[in-house]
BALOBA-1460 file (C-alpha; in Angstrom, 3 decimals):
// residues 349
<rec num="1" residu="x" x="-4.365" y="5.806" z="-23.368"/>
<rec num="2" residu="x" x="-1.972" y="4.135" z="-21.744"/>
<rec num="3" residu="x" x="0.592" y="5.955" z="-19.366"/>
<rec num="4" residu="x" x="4.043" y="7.044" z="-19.557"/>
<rec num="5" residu="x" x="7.047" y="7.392" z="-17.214"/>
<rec num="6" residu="x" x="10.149" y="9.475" z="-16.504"/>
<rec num="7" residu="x" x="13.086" y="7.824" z="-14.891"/>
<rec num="8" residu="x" x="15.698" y="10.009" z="-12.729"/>
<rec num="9" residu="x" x="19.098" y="9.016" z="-10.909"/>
<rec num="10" residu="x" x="21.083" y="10.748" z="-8.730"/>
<rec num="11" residu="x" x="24.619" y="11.681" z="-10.269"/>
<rec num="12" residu="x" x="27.788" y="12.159" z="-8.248"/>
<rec num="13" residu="x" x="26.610" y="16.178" z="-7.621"/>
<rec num="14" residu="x" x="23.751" y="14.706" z="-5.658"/>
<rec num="15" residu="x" x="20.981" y="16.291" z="-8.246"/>
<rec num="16" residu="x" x="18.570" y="14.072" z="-10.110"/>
<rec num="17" residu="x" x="19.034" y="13.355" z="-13.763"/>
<rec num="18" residu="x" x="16.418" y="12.268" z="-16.460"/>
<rec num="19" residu="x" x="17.248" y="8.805" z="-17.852"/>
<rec num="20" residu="x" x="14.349" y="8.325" z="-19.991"/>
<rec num="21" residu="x" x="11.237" y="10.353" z="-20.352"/>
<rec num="22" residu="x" x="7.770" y="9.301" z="-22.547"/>
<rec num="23" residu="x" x="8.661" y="5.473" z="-21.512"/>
<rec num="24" residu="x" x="6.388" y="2.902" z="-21.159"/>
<rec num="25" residu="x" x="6.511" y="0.928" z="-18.123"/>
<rec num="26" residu="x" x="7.752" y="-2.277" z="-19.537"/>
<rec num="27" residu="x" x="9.876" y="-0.478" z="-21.829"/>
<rec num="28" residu="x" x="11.507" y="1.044" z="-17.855"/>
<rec num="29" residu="x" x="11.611" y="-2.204" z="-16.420"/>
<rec num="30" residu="x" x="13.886" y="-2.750" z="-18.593"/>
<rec num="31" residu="x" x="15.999" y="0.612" z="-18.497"/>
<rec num="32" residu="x" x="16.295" y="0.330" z="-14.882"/>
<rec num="33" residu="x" x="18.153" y="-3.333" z="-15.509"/>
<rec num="34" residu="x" x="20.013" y="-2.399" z="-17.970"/>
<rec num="35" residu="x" x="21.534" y="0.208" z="-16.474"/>
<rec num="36" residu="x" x="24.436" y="-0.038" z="-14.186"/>
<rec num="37" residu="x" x="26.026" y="-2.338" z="-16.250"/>
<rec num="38" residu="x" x="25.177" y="-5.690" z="-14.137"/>
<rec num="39" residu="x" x="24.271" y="-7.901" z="-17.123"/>
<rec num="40" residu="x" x="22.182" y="-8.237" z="-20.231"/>
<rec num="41" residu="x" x="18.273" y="-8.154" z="-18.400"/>
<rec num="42" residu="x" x="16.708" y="-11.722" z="-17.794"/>
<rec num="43" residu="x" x="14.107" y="-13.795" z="-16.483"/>
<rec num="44" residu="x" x="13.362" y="-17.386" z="-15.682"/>
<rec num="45" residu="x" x="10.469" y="-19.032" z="-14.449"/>
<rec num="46" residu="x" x="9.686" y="-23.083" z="-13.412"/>
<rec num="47" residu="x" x="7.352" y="-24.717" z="-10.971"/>
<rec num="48" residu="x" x="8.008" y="-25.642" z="-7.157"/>
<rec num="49" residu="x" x="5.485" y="-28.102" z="-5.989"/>
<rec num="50" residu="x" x="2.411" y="-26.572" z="-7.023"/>
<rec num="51" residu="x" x="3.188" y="-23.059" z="-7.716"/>
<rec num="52" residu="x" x="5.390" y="-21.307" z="-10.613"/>
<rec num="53" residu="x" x="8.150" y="-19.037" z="-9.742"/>
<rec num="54" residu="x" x="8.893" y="-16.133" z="-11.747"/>
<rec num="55" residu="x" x="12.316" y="-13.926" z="-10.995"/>
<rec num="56" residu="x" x="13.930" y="-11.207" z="-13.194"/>
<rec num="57" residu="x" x="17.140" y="-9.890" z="-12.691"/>
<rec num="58" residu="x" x="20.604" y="-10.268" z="-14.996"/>
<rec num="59" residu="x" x="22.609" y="-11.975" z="-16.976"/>
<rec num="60" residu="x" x="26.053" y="-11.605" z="-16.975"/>
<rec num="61" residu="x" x="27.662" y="-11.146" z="-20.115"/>
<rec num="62" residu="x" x="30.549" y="-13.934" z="-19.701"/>
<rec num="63" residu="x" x="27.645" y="-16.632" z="-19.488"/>
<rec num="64" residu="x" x="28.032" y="-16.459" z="-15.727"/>
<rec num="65" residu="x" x="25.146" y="-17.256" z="-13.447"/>
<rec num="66" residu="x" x="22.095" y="-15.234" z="-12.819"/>
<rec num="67" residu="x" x="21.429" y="-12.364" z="-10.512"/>
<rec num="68" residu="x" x="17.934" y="-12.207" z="-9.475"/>
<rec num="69" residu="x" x="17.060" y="-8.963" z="-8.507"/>
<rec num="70" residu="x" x="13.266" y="-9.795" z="-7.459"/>
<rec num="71" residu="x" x="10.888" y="-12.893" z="-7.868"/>
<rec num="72" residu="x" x="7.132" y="-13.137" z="-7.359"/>
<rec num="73" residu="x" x="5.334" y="-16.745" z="-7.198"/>
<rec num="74" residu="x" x="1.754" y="-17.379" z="-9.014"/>
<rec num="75" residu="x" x="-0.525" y="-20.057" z="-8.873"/>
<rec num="76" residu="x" x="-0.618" y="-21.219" z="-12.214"/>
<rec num="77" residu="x" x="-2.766" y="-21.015" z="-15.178"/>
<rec num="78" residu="x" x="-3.623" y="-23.961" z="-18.272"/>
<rec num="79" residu="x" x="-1.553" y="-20.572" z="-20.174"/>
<rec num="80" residu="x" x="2.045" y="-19.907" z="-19.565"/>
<rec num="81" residu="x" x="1.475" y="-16.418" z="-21.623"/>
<rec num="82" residu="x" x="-1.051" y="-15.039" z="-19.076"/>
<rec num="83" residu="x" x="1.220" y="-16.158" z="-16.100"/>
<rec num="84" residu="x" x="4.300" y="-14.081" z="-17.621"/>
<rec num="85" residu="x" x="2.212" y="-11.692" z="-17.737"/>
<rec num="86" residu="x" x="0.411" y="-11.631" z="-14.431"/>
<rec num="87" residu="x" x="4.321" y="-11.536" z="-13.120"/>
<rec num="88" residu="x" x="5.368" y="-8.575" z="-15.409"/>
<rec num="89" residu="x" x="2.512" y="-6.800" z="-13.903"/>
<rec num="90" residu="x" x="4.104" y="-7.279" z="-10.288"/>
<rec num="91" residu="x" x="7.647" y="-6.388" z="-11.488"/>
<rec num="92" residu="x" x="6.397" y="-3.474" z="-12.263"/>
<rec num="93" residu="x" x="4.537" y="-2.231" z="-9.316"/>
<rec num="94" residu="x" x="7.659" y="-3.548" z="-7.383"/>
<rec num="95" residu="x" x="9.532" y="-1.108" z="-9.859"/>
<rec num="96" residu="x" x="7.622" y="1.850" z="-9.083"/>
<rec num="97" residu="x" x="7.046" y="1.441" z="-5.030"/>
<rec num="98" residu="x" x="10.698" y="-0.417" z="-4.239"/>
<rec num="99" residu="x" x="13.073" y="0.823" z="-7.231"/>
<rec num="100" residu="x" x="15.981" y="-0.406" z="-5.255"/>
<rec num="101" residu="x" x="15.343" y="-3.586" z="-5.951"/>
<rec num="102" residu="x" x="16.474" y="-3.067" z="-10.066"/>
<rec num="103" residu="x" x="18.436" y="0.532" z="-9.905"/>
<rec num="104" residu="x" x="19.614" y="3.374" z="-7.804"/>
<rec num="105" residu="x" x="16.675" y="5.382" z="-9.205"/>
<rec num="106" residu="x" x="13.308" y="6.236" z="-9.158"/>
<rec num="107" residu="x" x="10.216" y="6.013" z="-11.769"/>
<rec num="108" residu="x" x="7.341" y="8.316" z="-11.550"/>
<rec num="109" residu="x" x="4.602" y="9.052" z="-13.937"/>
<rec num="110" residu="x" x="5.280" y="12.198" z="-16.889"/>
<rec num="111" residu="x" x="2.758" y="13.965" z="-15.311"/>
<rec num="112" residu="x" x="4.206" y="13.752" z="-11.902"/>
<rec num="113" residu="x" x="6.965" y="14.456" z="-13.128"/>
<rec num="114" residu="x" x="5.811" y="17.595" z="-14.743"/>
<rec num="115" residu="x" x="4.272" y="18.708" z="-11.121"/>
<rec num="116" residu="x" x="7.623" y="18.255" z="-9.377"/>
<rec num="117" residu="x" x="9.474" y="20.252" z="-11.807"/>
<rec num="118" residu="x" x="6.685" y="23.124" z="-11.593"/>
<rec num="119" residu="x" x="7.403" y="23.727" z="-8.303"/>
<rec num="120" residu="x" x="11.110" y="23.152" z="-8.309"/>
<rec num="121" residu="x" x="11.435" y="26.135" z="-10.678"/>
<rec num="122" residu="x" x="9.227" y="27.958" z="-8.250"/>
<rec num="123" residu="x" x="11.717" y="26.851" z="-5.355"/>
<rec num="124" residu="x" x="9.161" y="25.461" z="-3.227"/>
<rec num="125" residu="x" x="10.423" y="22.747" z="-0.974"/>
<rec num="126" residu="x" x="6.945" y="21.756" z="0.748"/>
<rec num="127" residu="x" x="6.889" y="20.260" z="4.332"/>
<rec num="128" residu="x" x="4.431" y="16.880" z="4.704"/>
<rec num="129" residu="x" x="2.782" y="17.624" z="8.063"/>
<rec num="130" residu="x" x="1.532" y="14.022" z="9.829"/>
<rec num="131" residu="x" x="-2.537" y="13.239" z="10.991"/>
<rec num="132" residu="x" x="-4.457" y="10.684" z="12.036"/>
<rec num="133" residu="x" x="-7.130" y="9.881" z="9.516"/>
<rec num="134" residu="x" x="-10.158" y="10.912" z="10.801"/>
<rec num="135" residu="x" x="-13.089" y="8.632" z="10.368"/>
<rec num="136" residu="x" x="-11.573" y="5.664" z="10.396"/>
<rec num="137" residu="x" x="-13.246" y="3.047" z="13.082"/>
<rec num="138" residu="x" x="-10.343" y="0.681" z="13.722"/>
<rec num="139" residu="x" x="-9.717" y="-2.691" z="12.405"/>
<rec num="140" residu="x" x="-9.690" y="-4.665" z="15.307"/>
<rec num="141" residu="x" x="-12.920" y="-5.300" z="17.223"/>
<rec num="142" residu="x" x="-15.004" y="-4.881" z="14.329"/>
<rec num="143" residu="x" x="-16.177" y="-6.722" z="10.700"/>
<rec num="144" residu="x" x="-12.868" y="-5.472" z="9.152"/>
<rec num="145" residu="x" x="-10.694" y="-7.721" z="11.600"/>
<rec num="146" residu="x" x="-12.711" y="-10.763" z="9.946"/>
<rec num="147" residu="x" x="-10.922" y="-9.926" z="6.378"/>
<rec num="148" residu="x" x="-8.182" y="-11.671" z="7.892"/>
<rec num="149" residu="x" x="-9.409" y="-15.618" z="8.069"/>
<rec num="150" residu="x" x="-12.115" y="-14.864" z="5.362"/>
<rec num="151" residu="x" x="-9.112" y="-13.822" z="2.737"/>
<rec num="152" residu="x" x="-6.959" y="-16.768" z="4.170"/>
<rec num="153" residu="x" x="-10.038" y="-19.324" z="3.426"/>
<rec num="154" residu="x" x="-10.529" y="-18.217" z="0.000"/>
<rec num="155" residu="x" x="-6.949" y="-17.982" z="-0.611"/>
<rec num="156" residu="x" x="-6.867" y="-21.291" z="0.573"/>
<rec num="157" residu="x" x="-9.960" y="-22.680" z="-1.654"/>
<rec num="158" residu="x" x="-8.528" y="-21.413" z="-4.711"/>
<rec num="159" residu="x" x="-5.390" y="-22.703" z="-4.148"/>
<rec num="160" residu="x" x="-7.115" y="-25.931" z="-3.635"/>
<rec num="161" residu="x" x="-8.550" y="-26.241" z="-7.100"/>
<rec num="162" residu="x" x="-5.331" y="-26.947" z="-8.275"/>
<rec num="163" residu="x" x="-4.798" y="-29.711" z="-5.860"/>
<rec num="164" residu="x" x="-4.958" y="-33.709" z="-7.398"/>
<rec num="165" residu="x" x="-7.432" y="-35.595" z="-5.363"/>
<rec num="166" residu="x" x="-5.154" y="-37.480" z="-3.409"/>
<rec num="167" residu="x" x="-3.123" y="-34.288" z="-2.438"/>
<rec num="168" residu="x" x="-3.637" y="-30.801" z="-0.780"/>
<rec num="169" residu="x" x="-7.532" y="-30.083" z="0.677"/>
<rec num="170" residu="x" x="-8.690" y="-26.672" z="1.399"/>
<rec num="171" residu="x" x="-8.283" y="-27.653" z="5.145"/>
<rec num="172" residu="x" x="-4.554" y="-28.273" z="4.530"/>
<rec num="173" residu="x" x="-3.588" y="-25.395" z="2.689"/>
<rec num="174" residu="x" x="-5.472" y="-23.696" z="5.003"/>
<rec num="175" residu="x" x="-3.162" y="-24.434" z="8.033"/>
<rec num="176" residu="x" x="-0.547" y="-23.808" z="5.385"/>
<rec num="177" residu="x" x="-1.564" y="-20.724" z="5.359"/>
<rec num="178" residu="x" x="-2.288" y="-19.758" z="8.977"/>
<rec num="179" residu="x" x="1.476" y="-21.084" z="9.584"/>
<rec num="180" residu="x" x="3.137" y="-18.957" z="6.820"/>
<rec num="181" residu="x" x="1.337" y="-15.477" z="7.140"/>
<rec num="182" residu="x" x="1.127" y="-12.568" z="9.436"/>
<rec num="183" residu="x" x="-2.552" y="-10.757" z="10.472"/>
<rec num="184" residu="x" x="0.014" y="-7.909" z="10.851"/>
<rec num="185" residu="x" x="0.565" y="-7.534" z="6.995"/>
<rec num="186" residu="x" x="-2.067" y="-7.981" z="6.209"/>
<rec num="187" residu="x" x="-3.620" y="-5.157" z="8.514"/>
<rec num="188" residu="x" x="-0.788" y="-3.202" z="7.290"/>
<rec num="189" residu="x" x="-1.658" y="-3.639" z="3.582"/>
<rec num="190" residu="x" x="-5.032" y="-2.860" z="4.354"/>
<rec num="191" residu="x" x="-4.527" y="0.218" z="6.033"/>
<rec num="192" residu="x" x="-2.331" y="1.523" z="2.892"/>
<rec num="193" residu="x" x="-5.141" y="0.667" z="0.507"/>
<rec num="194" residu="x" x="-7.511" y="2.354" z="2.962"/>
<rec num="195" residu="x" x="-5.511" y="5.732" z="2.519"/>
<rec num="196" residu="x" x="-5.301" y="5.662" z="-1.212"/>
<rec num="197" residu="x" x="-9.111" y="5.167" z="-1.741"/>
<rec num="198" residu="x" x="-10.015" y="7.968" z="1.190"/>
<rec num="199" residu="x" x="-7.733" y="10.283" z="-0.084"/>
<rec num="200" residu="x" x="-9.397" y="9.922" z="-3.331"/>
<rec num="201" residu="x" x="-12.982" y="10.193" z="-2.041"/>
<rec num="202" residu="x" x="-12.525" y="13.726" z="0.286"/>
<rec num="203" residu="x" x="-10.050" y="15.397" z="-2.703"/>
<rec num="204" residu="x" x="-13.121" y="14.434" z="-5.195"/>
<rec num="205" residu="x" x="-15.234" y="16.223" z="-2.821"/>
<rec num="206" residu="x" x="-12.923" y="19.031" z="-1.649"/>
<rec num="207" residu="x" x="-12.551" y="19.764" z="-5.304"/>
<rec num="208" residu="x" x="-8.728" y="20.120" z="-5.539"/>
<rec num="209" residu="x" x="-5.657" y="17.093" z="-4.778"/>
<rec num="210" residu="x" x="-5.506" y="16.793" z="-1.450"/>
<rec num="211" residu="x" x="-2.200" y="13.969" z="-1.460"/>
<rec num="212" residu="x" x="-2.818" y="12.005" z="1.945"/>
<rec num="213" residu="x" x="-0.107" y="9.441" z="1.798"/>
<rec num="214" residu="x" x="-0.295" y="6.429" z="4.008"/>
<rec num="215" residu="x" x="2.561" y="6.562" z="6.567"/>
<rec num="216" residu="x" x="1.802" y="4.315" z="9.450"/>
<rec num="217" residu="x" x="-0.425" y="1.615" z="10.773"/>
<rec num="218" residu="x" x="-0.549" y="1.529" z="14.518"/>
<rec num="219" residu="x" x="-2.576" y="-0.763" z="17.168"/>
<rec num="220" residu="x" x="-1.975" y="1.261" z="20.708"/>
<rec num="221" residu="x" x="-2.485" y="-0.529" z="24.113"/>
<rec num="222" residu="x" x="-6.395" y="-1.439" z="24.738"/>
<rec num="223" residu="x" x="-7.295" y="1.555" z="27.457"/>
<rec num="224" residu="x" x="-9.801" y="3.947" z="27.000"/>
<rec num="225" residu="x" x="-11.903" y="2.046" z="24.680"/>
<rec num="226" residu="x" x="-9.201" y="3.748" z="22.035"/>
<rec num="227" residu="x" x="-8.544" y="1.365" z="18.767"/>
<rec num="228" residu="x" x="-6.147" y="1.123" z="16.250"/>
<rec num="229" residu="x" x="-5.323" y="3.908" z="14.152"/>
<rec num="230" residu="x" x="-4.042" y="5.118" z="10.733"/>
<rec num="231" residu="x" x="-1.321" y="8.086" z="10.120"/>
<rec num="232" residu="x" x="-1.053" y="9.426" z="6.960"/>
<rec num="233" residu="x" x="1.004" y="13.259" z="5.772"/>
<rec num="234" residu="x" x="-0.005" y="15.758" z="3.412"/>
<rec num="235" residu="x" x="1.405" y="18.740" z="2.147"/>
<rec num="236" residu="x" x="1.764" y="21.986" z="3.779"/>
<rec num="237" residu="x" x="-0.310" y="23.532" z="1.104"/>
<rec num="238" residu="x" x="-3.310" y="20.998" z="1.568"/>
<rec num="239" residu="x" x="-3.469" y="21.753" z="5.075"/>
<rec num="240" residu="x" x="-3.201" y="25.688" z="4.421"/>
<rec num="241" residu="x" x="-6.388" y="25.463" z="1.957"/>
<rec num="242" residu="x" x="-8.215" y="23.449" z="4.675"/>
<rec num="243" residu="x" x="-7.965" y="25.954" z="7.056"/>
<rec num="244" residu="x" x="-8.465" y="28.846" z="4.375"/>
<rec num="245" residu="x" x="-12.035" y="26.930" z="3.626"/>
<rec num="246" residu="x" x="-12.980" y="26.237" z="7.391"/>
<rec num="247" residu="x" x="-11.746" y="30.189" z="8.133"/>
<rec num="248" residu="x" x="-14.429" y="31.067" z="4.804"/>
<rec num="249" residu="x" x="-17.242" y="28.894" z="7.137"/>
<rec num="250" residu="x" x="-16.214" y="30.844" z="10.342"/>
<rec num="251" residu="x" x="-14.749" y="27.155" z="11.643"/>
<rec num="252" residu="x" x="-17.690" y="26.016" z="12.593"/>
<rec num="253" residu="x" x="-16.426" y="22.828" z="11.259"/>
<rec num="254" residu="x" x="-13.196" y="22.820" z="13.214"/>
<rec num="255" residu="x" x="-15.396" y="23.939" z="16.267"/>
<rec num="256" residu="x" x="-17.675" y="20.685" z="15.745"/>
<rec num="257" residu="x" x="-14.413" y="18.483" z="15.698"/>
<rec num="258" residu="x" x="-13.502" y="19.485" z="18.615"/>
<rec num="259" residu="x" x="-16.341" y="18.930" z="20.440"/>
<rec num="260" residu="x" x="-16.858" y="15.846" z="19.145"/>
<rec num="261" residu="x" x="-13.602" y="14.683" z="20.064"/>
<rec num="262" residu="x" x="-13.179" y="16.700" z="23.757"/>
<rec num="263" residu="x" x="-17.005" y="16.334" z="25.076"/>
<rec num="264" residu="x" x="-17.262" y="14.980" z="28.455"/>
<rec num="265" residu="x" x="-19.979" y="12.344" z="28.854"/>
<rec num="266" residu="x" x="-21.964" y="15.310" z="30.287"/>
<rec num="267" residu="x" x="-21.851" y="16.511" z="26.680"/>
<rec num="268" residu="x" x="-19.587" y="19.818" z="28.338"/>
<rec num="269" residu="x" x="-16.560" y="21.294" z="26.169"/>
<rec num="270" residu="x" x="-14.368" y="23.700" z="28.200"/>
<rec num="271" residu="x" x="-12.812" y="26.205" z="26.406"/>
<rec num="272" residu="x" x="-13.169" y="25.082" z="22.792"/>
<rec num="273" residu="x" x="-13.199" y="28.885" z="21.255"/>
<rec num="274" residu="x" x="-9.695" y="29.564" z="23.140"/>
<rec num="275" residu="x" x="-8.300" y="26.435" z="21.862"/>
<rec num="276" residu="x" x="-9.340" y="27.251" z="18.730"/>
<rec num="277" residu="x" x="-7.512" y="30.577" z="18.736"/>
<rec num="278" residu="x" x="-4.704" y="28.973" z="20.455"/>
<rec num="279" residu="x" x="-4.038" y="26.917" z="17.409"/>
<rec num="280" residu="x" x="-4.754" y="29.878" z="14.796"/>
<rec num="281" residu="x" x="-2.213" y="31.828" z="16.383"/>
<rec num="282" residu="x" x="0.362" y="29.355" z="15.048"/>
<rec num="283" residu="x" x="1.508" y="28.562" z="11.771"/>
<rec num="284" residu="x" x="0.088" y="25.458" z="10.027"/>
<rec num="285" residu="x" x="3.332" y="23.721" z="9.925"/>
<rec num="286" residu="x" x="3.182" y="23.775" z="13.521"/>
<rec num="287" residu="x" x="0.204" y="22.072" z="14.317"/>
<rec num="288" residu="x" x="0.401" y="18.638" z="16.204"/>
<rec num="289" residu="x" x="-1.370" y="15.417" z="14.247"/>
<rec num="290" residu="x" x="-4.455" y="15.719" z="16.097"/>
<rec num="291" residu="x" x="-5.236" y="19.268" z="15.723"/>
<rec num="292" residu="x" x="-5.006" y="18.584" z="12.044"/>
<rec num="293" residu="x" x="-6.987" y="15.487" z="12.090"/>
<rec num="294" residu="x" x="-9.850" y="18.023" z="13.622"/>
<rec num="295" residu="x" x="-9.136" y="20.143" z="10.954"/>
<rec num="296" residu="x" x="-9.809" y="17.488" z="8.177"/>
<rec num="297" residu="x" x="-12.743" y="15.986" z="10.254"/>
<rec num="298" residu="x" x="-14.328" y="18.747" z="9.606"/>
<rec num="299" residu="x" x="-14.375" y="18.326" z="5.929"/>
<rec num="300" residu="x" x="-15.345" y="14.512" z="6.697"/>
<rec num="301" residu="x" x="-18.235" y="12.668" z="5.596"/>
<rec num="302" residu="x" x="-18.951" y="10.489" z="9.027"/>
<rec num="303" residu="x" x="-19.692" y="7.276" z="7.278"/>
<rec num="304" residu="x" x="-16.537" y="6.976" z="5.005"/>
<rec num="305" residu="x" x="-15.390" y="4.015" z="6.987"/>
<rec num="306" residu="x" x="-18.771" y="2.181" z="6.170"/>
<rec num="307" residu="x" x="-18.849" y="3.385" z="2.362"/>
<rec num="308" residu="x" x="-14.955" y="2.211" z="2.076"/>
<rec num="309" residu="x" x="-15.201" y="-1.216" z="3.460"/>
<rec num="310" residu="x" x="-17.996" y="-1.937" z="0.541"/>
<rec num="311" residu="x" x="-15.726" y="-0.096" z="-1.938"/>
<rec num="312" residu="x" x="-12.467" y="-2.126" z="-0.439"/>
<rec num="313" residu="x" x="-14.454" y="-5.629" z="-0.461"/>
<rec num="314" residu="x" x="-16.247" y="-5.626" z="-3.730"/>
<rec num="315" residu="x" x="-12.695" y="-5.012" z="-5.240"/>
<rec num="316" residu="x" x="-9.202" y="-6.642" z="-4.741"/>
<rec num="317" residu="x" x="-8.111" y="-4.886" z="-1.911"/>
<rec num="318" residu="x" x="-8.706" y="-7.650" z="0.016"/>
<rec num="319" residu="x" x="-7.088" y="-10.423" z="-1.883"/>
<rec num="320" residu="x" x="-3.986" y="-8.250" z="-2.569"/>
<rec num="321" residu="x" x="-3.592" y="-7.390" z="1.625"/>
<rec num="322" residu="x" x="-3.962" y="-10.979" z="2.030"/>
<rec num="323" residu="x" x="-1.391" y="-11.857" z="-0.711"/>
<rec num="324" residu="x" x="1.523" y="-8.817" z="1.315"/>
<rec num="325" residu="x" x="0.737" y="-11.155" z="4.409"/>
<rec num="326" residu="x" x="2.027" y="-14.035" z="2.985"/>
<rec num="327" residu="x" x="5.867" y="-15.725" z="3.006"/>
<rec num="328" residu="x" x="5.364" y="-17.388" z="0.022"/>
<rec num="329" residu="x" x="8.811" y="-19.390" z="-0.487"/>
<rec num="330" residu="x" x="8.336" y="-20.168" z="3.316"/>
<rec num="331" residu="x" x="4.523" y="-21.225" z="2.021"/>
<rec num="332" residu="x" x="5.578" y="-23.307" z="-1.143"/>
<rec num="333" residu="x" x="8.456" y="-24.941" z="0.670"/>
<rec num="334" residu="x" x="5.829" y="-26.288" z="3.593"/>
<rec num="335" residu="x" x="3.494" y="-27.173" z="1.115"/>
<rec num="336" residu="x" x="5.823" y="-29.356" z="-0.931"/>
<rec num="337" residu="x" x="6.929" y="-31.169" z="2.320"/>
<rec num="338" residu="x" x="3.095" y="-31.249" z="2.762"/>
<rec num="339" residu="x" x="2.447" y="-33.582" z="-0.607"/>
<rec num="340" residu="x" x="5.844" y="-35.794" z="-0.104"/>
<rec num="341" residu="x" x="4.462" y="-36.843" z="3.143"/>
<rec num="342" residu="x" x="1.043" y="-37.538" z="1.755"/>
<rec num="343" residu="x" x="2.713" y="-39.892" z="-0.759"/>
<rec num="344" residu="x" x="4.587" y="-41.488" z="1.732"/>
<rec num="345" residu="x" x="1.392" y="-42.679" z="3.381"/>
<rec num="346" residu="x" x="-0.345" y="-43.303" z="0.385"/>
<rec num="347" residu="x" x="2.635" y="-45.865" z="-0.531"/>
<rec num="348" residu="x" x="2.366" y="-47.630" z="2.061"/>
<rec num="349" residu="x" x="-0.900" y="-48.438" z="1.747"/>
């Protein structure tokens, strides 16, 4: 069954309005261009060098020139038709994470829509309280940091496929690609696509939503043996039925986080129980990120990181990380100058 969207806008009053409800997400695309009144909604497409360029945006009504409000760039198929479509598919996710980029509004699913209204008639305005993710072994300094020049190879051998025989190798695009892209973005990427696939492992097993949302990717400075980490919030409420679970278990778990994370090498915890009570004393909302991320360790299966990266590299997690690292205009625009000066040689020959 395929899914349906309400749009909202913020009128002059500063509350949200419903522009459309029941759409489908092509059928909002379109909504969200239309209105404002910038033009009648276009898109054009044609090929740079080796790659097609697809951009949708307006069209004034006067016949004046177009306004491109976003553009994505595909290798290209043998069919046109599947290329659209692959680029429709983008415009869309582009319209649901960045609405900016078409409207002043926002697009979420009906049935999110539905939840948010549920508890704005209940006049609940929830705080998101910030943790690290526990279980989560770092990127860098282990197999995960070798994503990095394993996507940009493959991207790179694709891309190659494409190439004439007297023009682009593998090798070549592949310095292309180690010119135009950033192992930042890609780690970044990563670590979002990390947080949407471990929030929906522990809520499958907690049995109720638990709505980690990435917020942050950090690397801190190399002391301690401490690596990278990821930061992601959740709802007051999520937190508040964690600790009413570990409180039904007597916190054992919360205890065993703890000492996990304060033991000595002697294997000594001082004072565990009165931190513990220290932290009970206050209300949820109060709690720092790493009492919470003992909280949800607790509730942790220990070899989620291992279990993910399988999950993460048989899919396209990888691919798409890889494809958020990469300038591509800056990419196309060095390959082209790439080809001219191949032919150069060649016709001098």
């Amino acid at each position: 069954m395929q899914s349906t969207y309400t749009m909202l806008i913020e009128n002059a009053a500063g509350a949200e309005e419903v522009v459309a409800r029941g759409v489908s997400l092509p059928r909002a695309l379109v909504l969200a261009l239309e209105h404002g009144g910038k033009g009648k909604p276009a898109i054009v497409y044609g090929d740079v060098g080796e790659l097609r360029y697809f951009a949708i945006g307006w069209r004034p009504a006067a016949d004046g020139p177009f306004e491109c409000a976003t553009y994505t760039v595909l290798q290209p198929s043998q069919h046109p038709g599947h290329d659209a479509d692959r680029a429709f598919e983008v415009f869309e996710q582009v319209l649901l994470q960045h609405p900016g980029e078409f409207w002043r509004g926002r697009v979420v699913a009906d049935q999110e829509y539905e939840h948010l209204q549920h508890h704005e008639e209940s006049d609940v305005t929830e705080a998101r309280l910030t943790t690290f993710l526990p279980g989560f072994g770092g990127f860098h300094g282990t197999r995960w940091t070798d994503l990095f020049p394993f996507a940009l190879e493959s991207c790179a051998d694709r891309f190659a496929r494409y190439e004439a025989a007297d023009e682009l190798t593998a090798a070549d695009l592949g310095a292309i690609l180690r010119e135009t892209s950033e192992a930042s973005r890609f780690f970044d990427a990563l670590a979002n696509s990390f947080c949407r696939r471990y929030d929906a492992e522990i809520s499958r097993w907690l049995g109720f939503e638990l709505e980690l949302k990435f917020a942050e990717f950090d690397i801190p400075p190399a002391y301690g043996g401490t690596t990278d980490f990821i930061l992601a919030t959740m709802p007051a409420s999520s937190a508040a039925k964690l600790l009413e679970r570990s409180a039904a278990e007597g916190h054992q778990r919360l205890l065993g986080s703890i000492r996990d994370r304060l033991a000595a090498d002697d294997g000594v915890v001082a004072e565990e129980d009165k931190a513990v009570k220290q932290w009970l004393a206050q209300p949820i909302e109060r709690w720092s990120r790493t009492e919470l991320c003992d909280l949800l360790a607790g509730f942790v299966d220990p070899e989620i990181d291992e279990r993910l990266y399988a999950d993460m590299t048989g899919g396209s997690d990888v691919s798409t990380a890889f494809e958020a690292a990469v300038d591509w205009e800056r990419f196309a625009a060095t390959a082209a100058a790439r080809r001219r000066a191949l032919s150069g040689d060649t016709a001098k020959l």
